[in-house]
C-alpha positions, 0 to 999 in steps of 0.5 A: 453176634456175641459169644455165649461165653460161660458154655465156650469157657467150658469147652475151653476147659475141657479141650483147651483154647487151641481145639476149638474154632469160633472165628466166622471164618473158621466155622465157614470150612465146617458148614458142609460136606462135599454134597455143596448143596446143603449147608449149615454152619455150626455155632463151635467147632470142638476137637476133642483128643481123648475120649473122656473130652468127648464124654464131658463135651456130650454131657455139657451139651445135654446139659444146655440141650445144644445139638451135637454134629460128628464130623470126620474128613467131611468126605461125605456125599449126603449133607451128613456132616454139617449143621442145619440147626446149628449147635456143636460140630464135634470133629474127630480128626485128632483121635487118629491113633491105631491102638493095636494089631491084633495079626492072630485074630485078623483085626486091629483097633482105631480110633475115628479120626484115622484115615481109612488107607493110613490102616491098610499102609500100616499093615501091608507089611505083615500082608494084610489090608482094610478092604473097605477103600471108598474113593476118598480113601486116601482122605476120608475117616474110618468113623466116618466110614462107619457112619454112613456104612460107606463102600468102594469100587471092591464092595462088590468081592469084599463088602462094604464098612459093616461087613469089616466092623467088628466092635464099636465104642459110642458115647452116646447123648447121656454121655456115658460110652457103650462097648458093643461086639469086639473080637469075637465075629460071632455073638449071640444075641441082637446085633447092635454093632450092626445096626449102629454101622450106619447110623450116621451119628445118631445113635452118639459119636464112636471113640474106637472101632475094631476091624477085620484085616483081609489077607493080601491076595497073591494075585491081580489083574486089572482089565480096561475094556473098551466099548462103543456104548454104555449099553454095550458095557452094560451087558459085558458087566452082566455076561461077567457076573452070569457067568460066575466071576465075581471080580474084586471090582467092576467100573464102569466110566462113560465119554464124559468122565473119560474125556474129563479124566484124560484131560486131568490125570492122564489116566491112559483111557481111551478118548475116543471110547463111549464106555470103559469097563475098569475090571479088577480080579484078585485071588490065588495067581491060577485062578486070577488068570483063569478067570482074566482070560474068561473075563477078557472073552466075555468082553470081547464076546459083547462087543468090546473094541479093545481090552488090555490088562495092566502089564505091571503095578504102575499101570494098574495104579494109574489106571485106577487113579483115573476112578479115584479121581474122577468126580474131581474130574469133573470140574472141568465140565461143569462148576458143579453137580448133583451126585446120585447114589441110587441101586438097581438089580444088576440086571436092571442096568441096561434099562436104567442107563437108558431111562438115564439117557432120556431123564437127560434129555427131558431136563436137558442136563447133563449126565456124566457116570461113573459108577460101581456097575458090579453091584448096580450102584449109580453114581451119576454126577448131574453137571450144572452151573450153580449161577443159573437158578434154572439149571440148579432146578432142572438138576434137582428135577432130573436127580429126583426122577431118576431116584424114582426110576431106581426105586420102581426097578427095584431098587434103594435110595442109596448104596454106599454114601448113606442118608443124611439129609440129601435122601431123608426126603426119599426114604418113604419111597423105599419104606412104608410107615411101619417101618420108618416108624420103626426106625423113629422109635428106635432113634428115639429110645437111643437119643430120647431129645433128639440131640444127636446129628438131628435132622439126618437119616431119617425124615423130621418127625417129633418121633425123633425127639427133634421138637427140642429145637423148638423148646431150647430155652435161650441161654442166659449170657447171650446168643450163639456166634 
């Protein structure tokens, strides 16, 4: 289909030809984010390097009333970060700069596109780090991270993306940009930084981002404990943080995402092991070793069958390069899965593994975890062949079972990978209608027309101001590609 020419020569002249993608091909890279089950190919890709583009790129878009779609590393695990109405895909990557360190008052200041780890190499010089560090650290965006309040396996000691977001700037759908918080961490008044931090570009697209920096701990110890069952490490988590030891990080891994690991990486996990605890504790060097001696005894104490703590940083680094990858991993059992992201009470995890167990079974898929079982975070990743329409629908049916089952322990839709599209459906479980109408109103006082990431966070509602699709006129010199 032909190109609308005049709203492409306007992107061209605002960031040149050599930052936007046209082609079919081009714009197939864009179509989703790791989370393959949605898809939604943008009609332009535009890569903006300043932020007085993106503000010319958000008015030209009010303008013509085209949807606009952030993007940053396309790591998210929600359908965020792709297009389902089509529009402008505005991706970040170039805006990667650190515009300052601020050491006296523990921040620094960012912009979107920069990978989340490239901060913490930045700064470990001076004997800082960002905490927040998701699995897809060594990839995924600080905008995007800030997008969907993303966390980590060290969310449990650290927080996760708002607890370390201090400020932002966001040109929002007028496109004019708007400064909230900075580098004060307290302020008086509503905390809007906060209730952007997670927004999932709805409220317009952050051009700069001020973090806190977390002083290096002097000590570590990383600990792999070995167990005959899940449940068994199940109640090793619980003894750890009843008797409170708060660790940096609490992993739980079970024999399929083991054997899958081992076979990929070489990590040096068990094969033989039907669960793995992968303990992390950081701090002053006297009290990491108090508390990794308690921790190793409560482990044995529930039955672990072995436990070794890394002798040195090498060790400790392959051992968590085994977490890191492992939903990489999984590609070796299955062509595809479903990742969930649910949340119950810590001390609901024995019970929900074994409700998961059964879920399996019913569907007959399977379950392969590997979660943040600190904070009672699922990731299980429900292995499928995307060939076979029956699996695809079994796996869909035990995904929204187990979400269910989550929800009725007390649990939430999601810990750390944030809405999108993949838990929109789901949020009435969680919230009753004068909440959710709350959050419409909210969205829609922000983006009156709804242009900004539409059809994400928030179940389709005209309170969203998402009926634009239905009234934007056809742009005059032809059809988008």
């Amino acid at each position: 289909m032909p190109v609308n020419s005049r709203f492409v020569d306007e992107l061209r002249a605002i960031v040149g030809s050599d930052a936007l993608v046209l082609s079919p091909e081009g714009r197939l890279a864009y179509e989703c984010d790791m989370h393959t089950l949605y898809k939604g190919q943008p009609d332009v890709v535009v890569l903006p390097s300043r932020v007085d583009e993106v503000q010319r790129i958000v008015r030209l878009c009010r303008r013509e009333r085209v949807p606009i779609v952030p993007r940053g590393s396309g790591t998210g695990l929600a359908g965020g970060a792709m297009a389902p109405t089509g529009g402008v895909m505005v991706a970040m990557n170039r805006m990667n700069r650190v515009l300052e360190i601020d050491i006296p008052n523990r921040c620094a200041v960012v912009e979107p596109g920069l990978i989340n780890l490239w901060l913490t190499r930045e700064v470990a010089a001076r004997g800082y780090f960002f905490a927040p560090d998701p699995s897809s650290q060594m990839v995924s965006s600080i905008g995007g991270n800030v997008s969907t309040n993303a966390g980590g396996p060290h969310c449990l000691k650290y927080g996760i993306t708002t607890n370390h977001v201090l400020g932002l700037t966001i040109v929002g759908s007028s496109g004019e940009p708007l400064t909230l918080g900075g580098k004060v961490w307290d302020r008086p008044g509503y905390d809007l930084t906060g209730v952007a931090v997670g927004s999932e570009g709805t409220f317009g697209l952050v051009t700069s981002i001020t973090v806190r920096l977390t002083h290096t701990p002097e000590g570590v110890k990383t600990i792999l404990a070995l167990f005959a069952t899940i449940d068994a490490a199940s109640e090793a988590v619980s003894a750890i943080i009843a008797a409170g030891i708060v660790p940096a990080a609490l992993e739980m891994l079970d024999d399929v995402v083991i054997r899958a690991i081992e076979a990929g990486v070489g990590a040096g996990y068990p094969g033989d092991a039907g669960a793995v605890l992968l303990i992390e504790l950081d701090g002053p060097r006297a009290e990491v070793e108090m508390e990794a001696e308690r921790a190793v005894a409560l482990s044995r104490a529930r039955g672990a069958l072995s436990v070794r703590v890394a002798r040195d940083e090498a060790e400790r680094a392959l051992l968590w390069k085994g977490r890191k990858e492992a939903a990489g991993a999984i590609g070796r059992i299955a062509p595809s899965f479903l990742l969930q992201d649910a949340v119950v009470p810590r001390s609901k995890l024995p019970q929900i593994m074994r409700e998961m167990q059964a879920i399996s079974a019913r569907h007959r898929v399977l379950f392969a975890n590997v979660f943040h079982a600190g904070d009672g975070n699922l990731h299980p990743l429900i292995c499928y062949d995307d060939r076979d329409p029956d699996e695809l629908h079994r796996a869909k049916a035990a995904n929204e079972e187990l979400l269910r089952a989550c929800i009725d322990m007390g649990g939430s839709v999601t810990g750390e990978h944030g809405v999108g599209v993949d838990k929109a459906q789901h949020l009435g479980l969680q919230y009753a209608d004068a909440d959710l109408n709350f959050m419409y109103r909210l969205r829609r006082v922000i983006d009156p027309e709804g242009l900004m990431n539409p059809g994400k966070l928030l179940p389709s509602h005209p309170a969203c101001g998402e009926g634009f699709r239905a009234r934007r006129p056809v742009l005059p010199e032809g059809a988008w590609v």
